[in-house]
Structures are given as C-alpha cells and as structure tokens.
N, C-alpha and C positions, 0 to 999 in steps of 0.2 A: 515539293514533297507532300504526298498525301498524308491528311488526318487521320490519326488512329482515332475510332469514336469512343466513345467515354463507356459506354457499355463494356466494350473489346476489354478497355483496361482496367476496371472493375472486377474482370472475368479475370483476367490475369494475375492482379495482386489478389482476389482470392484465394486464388488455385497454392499461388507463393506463401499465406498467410495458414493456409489449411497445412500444407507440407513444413513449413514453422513449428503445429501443434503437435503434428503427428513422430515430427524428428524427438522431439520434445520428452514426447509419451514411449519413445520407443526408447534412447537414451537415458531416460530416467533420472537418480541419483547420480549418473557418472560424468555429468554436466555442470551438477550442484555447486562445485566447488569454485566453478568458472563464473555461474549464477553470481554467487556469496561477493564473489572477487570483483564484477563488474559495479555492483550494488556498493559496494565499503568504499570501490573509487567514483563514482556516482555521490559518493555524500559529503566525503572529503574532498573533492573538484574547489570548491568554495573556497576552504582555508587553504588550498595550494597556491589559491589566484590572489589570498590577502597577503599571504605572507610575498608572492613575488612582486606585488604593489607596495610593499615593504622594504626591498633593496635583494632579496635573498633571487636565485637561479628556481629553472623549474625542477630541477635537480636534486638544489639541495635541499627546498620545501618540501620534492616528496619524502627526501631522507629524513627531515625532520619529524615530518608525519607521522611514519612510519615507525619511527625508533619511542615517539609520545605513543604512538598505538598500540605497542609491542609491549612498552610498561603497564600500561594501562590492562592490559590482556591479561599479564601473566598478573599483575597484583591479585585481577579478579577471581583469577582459576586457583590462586592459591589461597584466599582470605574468606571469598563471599561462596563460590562455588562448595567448596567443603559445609561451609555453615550451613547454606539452603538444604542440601542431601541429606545431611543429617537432622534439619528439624523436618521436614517433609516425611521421612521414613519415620522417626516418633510420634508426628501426629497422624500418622495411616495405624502406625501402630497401635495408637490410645483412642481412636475414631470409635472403634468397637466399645472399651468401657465407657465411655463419652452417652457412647448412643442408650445404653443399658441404662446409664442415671437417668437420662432426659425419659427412656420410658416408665422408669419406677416412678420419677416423681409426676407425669402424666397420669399414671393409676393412682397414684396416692390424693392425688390432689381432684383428680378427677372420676371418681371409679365408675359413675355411670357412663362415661363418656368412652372411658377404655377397660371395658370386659376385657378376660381374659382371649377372646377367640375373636375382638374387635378385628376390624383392617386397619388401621392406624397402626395397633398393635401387634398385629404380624411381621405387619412391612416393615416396623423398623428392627423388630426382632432379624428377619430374614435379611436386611440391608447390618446389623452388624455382625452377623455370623457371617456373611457372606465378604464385609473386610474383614474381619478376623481370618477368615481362611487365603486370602486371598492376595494379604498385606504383601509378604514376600513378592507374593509374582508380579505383583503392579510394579515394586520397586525395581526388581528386577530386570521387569520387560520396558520400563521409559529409561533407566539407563543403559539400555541393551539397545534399544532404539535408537539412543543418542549417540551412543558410540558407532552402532552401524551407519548414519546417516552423514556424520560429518568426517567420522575417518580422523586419526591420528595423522597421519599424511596430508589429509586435505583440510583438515584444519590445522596445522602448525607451519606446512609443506606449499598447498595449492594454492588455498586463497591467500596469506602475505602476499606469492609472489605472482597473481598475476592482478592482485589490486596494486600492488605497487608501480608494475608496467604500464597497466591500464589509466592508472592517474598520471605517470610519467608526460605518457602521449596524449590525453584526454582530451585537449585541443584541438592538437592535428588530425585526431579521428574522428571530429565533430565536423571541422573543416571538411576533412575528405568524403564523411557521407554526404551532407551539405550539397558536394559538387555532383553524388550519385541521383538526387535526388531529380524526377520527372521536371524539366524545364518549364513546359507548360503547367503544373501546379505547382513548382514551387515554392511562390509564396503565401499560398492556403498551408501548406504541409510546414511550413515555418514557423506562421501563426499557431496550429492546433500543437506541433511540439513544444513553442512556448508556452501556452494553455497547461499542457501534460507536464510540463517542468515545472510550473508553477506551484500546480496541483498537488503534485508527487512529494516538491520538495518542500510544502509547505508544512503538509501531513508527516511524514517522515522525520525532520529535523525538530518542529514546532510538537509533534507526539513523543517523541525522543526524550524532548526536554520537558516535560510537561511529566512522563513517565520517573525520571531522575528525580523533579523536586516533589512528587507525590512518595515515590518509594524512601527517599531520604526520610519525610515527613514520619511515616504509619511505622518504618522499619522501629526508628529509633525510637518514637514515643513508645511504643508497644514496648519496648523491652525497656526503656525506663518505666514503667510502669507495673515491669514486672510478669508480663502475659506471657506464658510456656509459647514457643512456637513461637514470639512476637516477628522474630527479623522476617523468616520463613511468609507468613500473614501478611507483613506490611508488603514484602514485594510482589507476590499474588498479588495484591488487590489494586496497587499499580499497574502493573503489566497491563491487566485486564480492565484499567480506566480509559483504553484506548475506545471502547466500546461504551458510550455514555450509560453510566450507570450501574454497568454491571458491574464493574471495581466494587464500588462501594458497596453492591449490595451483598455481591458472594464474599470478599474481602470481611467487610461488617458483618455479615450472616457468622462467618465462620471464629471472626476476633468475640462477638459476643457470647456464639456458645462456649468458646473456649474462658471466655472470662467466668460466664455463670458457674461450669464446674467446678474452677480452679478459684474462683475467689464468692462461694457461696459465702452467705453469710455475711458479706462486706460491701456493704451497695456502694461504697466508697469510688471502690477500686474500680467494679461495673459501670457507674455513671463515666469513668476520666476514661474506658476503655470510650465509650459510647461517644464522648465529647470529641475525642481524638478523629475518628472519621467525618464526625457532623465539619467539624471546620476544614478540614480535609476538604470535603465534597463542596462546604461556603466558599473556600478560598479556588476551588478549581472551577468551579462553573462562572463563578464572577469575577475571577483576572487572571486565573492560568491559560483557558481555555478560548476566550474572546483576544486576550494583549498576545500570547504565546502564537497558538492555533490558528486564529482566525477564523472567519466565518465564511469565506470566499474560495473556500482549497475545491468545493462541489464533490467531495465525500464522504455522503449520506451515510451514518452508520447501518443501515439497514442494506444499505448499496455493499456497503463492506462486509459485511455479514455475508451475504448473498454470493460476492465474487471467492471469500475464502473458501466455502459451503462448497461451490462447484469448480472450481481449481482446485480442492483441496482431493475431493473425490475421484477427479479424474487422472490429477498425476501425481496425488500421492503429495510428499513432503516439497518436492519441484515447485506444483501448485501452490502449496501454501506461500512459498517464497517469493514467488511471482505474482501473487494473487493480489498484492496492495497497487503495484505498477501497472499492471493488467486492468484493474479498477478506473484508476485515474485515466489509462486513456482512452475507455471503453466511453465513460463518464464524459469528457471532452467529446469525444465521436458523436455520442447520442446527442449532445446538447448541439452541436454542428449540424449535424444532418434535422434536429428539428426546427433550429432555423431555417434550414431551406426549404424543410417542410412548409412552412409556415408561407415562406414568399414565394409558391409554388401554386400555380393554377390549382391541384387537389386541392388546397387549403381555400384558396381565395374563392372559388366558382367559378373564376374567369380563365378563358381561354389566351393564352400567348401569343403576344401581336402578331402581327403577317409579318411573313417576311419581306422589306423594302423591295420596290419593282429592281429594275437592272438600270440602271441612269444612263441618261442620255446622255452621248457625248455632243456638245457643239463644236465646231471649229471657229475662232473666230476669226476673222479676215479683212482687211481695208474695207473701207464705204466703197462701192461702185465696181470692187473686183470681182461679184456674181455676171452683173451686167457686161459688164467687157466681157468675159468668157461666154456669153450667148452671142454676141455678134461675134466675135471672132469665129462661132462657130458656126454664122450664119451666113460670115462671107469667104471663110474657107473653100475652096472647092473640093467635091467631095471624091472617093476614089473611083465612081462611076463617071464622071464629068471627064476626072481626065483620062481613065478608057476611050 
C-alpha cells in the first residue's frame, strides 16, 4: 500500500481543523451547553476513577458525583449567587459618590494640581456621571447576558445531563478515539495529548483550588473586618488571581478605596484592610501557587491573556470557554513543532543525509558450486552441435 506523504496529510487535517472553527463560529451559543457538559466531565474523570479504585461501579461513582454536584450547585445559586448581585449592584451604585470624595479630597488637598478645568478632574467627574447614569444598564445587561448565554434549560437541563453521560462513558470514548487515531503517528499524538492533559488539568484543577482558598481568604476577612462590599471584593479579586497579579491589584485597588471612604478617619481599620491582601498575595505566590499550580503546566499568563483576547473575539462567549483548552494545546503544538525545528536542517545548517544506496543482494552458495557450473557448461553440448 502506498504512502500518503506527510504534507497530503497536514493538508487534510487542516482542511478538518478549519471546518472545526468554522462549525464552531457558525453554531455559536447553541453548542455552549454541550461545551460546559464535556468540560465538568473532563474535570471530574479523576474522582470517577478514585472512587471506582475505591470498591464503587462506574455507575454509581458517576451518581454520586452528580448528586455531590447538584448540592453543591444549588447551595451556591441560593446562598452566594444572591449575595454577589446584590453587593455588585450597591457598589456600581455608590461608585459615583465614591469617585466625588476621592475628587473633592484631590482638590482640597491638592488645589494646584487639580484646577477646576484640570484633566484628572474632568475625567473622573465624567467617569462618575457616566456610572451614575449608567448603573442600571450595566446591571441589567450582565444579567441579561447571563441569562441569555447559559439558558435556564441548558443550565439546569443540558449540561447535568450530557456531563453526566459523557463521564458515564469517559473511558470508552477515550479508548475508541485512541483506535481512530492515524496508525502511523499514533504515538506522537499520544504523547502531545498527554502533554495537553497534563497542561490543561494541571491549570484547571490546581487554579480551581488555589481560586477557592484565595476567595475563602479576602471574602471572609473583608467582611469581618467590616468592609461594605467585602464578600462581593474578596471574590473579584480571586477569580481574577488566575491572571498573576491582577487579583490583587484590581481586587486591592478596589478593597482600599472602598476602605478610605468608609472608614476615613480610622487608619486602624485601612492598615488590616491593606494587611489582608499583602498575606493573601505572600501566601499565594510562595505556596499556593508553586505546591498547588506548579510551574510545568506551560501556561504563560501572557499566553493566556492572548488566547482569551482572540477566541473571545472571534466566537464570542464559545471562545472564552474554549479559550484555556485551546491554549494548552496550541502551547504543547508550538513547543513540539519547535523541537523539530530545532533538529531540522533550517535550524542546524546542515543538509539531510543521502539516502542509503539500494544493497546489494549476495547469494551465498557451497565452495566450488560457481566452478562446477562453468564446466558443466563447457562440456555441455550446445543446441548447434547437436543440429
């Protein structure tokens, strides 16, 4: 059977990888839910396989799953969901008086610095007339978002039930691609999806948890502390720790102006908001982040930035959801193909050996059996002799 050459098939699974994005982009949202659903069995695969190393069926692991998942869901929707909305919508609300102090005491304290007709001082005039006005509709249009995107249906409906099926089979659909997979690369495509599982699930589970004991951290101290907003702040500034640095700094930026206003006058209270982040940030860069995370997942926050940026742009809410998995195997791809860069004549200067001549076949044969077959053919008579 003839080669297909390596170019041919290059051409091919492009062609299949372009028609991927494009189904993608044309399907949109209505996808999402099946997105969500392969993703939640994708993360829980893990605890299906410890608990059946356990004594339990793959059955009833996923049931159990499932029914831990299901509580956990609805505690949230009912306990923490309501809370965030409402402090989010109060502090969009008081953004406005917020920004008013911070510029009267900028003029008082500063008057040559902030004239009346300053650009400091426009801008923040014009940034808080502009939420004052505006407050509503922000509120409005991210819950209106949210409801359009995830669907009461396809969040309560879609994704339980096809993460549940999906984790059911998880296995035997790993198995069966496994067998679909190009014989002749196989086990390059084995290697780079272990690489991309690695990667994926390293960032994922290891940011997960690292998100959980950060937001636990800032949520609760804030509000023992006393800080308007505090739960609403601490979880902000988690979420967005996924992104080194930025947690802490919009998170912090936003708990400190909130403290100056509301606890002017009391450096007390200012300093333990302050203190609260700084150990936060000590304790996540020196053993959340290195023991949890690791340093080996090979996604670069800038890398991550970059893939949300253009997956987010090009299909929308899809993209953003796709856009951490999409990283990870982009990430894997490029570090691949630049090793072979690397042991690649381009790279080296040198040209690619010759190809081996065509060998020589010998026969090998008794001592003395060339020579007997010359006289035999020398005293043979020949077919003219015996004409």
């Amino acid at each position: 059977m003839m080669r297909i050459p390596v170019q041919r098939q290059l051409i091919w699974w492009g062609i299949a990888g372009i028609l991927l994005l494009v189904t993608m982009w044309l399907l949109g949202s209505a996808i999402l839910p099946f997105i969500l659903g392969a993703g939640v069995a994708y993360l829980l695969d893990p605890v299906a396989d410890r608990l059946e190393r356990m004594g339990l069926s793959r059955t009833m692991s996923v049931v159990v799953i499932t029914a831990a998942a299901v509580l956990v869901f609805a505690l949230a929707l009912l306990l923490v969901v309501p809370l965030l909305v409402r402090q989010a919508s109060q502090l969009i609300a008081t953004a406005p008086e917020m920004l008013d102090g911070l510029r009267s005491f900028l003029a008082s304290q500063f008057p040559n610095l902030m004239p009346e007709d300053s650009t400091i001082n426009v801008a923040i005039t014009r940034v808080s007339s502009a939420i004052g006005e505006r407050a509503g509709e922000v509120i409005s249009t991210v819950m209106g978002s949210v409801a359009g995107v995830f669907g009461v249906i396809a969040l309560f409906v879609i994704v339980p039930v096809v993460a549940f099926y999906l984790l059911l089979d998880w296995d035997r659909m790993v198995a069966h691609i496994d067998t679909l997979l190009p014989r002749e690369h196989a086990p390059t495509l084995r290697r780079l999806a272990h690489e991309v599982d690695e990667a994926l699930s390293g960032f994922l589970r290891g940011q997960g948890l690292v998100i959980l004991i950060l937001g636990t951290w800032y949520s609760f101290m804030l509000m023992l502390v006393g800080l308007p907003f505090g739960f609403f702040i601490g979880i902000m500034a988690a979420v967005l720790s996924f992104i080194p640095y930025v947690g802490v700094l919009v998170g912090g930026a936003t708990a400190i102006g909130v403290a100056l206003f509301s606890f002017w006058g009391d450096p007390l209270w200012i300093g333990a908001v302050v203190a609260i982040f700084a150990i936060g940030q000590v304790v996540e860069g020196n053993y959340l982040q290195p023991k949890i995370v690791g340093e080996s997942i090979g996604l670069h926050p800038v890398w991550l930035l970059l893939a949300l940026s253009v997956f987010g742009t090009l299909f929308g809410f899809v993209g953003l959801v796709i856009a951490v998995p999409l990283a990870a195997a982009l990430g894997v791809l490029v570090r691949f193909l630049t090793q072979r860069y690397r042991e690649s004549s381009l790279y080296t200067g040198q040209g690619a050996p010759a190809e081996p001549a065509e060998p020589m076949r010998v026969e090998l044969v008794p001592r003395g059996t060339v020579e007997a077959s010359r006289q035999d053919a020398a005293t043979s008579p020949s077919s003219a002799d015996i004409a």
